[in-house]
C-alpha positions, 0 to 999 in steps of 0.5 A: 607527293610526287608525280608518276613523271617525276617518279620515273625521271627519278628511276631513269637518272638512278639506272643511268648512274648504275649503269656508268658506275658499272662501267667504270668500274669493269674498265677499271678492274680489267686494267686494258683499257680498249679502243677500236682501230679502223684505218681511214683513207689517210693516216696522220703523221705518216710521213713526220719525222721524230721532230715533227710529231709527237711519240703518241702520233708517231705511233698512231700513224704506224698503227693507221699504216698497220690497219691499211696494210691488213684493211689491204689484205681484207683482214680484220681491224685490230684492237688497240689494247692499253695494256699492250700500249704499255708493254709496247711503249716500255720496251721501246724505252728499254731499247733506245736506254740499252741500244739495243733493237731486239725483244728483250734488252738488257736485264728486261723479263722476256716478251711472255713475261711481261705480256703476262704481268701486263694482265692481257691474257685469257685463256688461250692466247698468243703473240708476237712484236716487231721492233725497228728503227725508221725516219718516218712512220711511213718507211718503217712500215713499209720496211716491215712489209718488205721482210717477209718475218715481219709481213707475216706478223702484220698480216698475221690473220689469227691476231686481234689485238694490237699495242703500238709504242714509239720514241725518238732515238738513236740506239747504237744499233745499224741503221738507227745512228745516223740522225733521230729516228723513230723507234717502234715496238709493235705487239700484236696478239689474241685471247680466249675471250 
């Protein structure tokens, strides 16, 4: 015979699996996983070169300075989403293997396409990427910022989402030969939720 406190101990340790197994479950059926992305009063690696920071770190510090500009701006948080990281990180590969600096490289599918195969979208959804090449994660951004295409599209109001990709590379391509550079792909977008 039990106790009605054993009972209940026993019902709440059963809800409890129910409730992780569920979510484990809908992080793995979506397949993008998420994260909230909040720029703090510093942004680590911000003035790190290839050398001294990880491809992760580099493109963590981009996202950071991205979140401040907009946090600036008196614009939404973006969220990082591990599908977009994916896209992001694999066309930054295909850059620096093809020296190329551009959407799409080589024979890559074209930006929508591999959105799309990457299972981000629903329902309405819209996009956009910037790519460069800069020393540090700081001048990258700040470069971004002087363009006003690229400006546009950090500070882009309708977008939610982010994906941040980095490597360091030398792509054959101006502005990019003369020494190791960080190369980024950033993809920001929204969804119909």
């Amino acid at each position: 015979m039990h106790s009605a406190g054993t009972f209940n101990i026993r019902i709440a340790l059963a809800l409890a699996a129910i409730l992780a197994a569920a979510l484990v479950a809908l992080t793995l059926s979506s397949g993008t996983p998420e994260r909230a992305f909040a720029a703090g009063a510093q942004c680590a690696k911000a003035d790190a070169t290839p050398s001294e920071a990880t491809p992760a770190q580099l493109a963590a510090a981009v996202e950071c300075l991205i979140g401040k500009e907009r946090k600036q701006a008196d614009l939404k948080n973006l969220l990082t989403v591990g599908s977009l990281e994916q896209v992001a990180n694999k066309h930054t590969d295909v850059m620096i293997k093809e020296d190329c600096l551009d959407h799409q490289c080589g024979d890559e599918k074209t930006l929508k396409r591999r959105i799309v195969r990457s299972g981000y979208p629903r329902g309405d959804y819209g996009f956009a990427e910037i790519t460069g090449c800069s020393i540090t994660p700081k001048d990258m951004v700040n470069a971004w910022m002087a363009s006003q295409v690229h400006r546009q599209r950090i500070l882009g109001e309708r977008y939610r989402d982010v994906g941040v990709g980095a490597d360091e590379g030398r792509p054959n391509v101006a502005g990019c030969q003369n020494g190791l550079h960080g190369v980024y792909t950033v993809i920001f977008a929204y969804r119909g939720r």
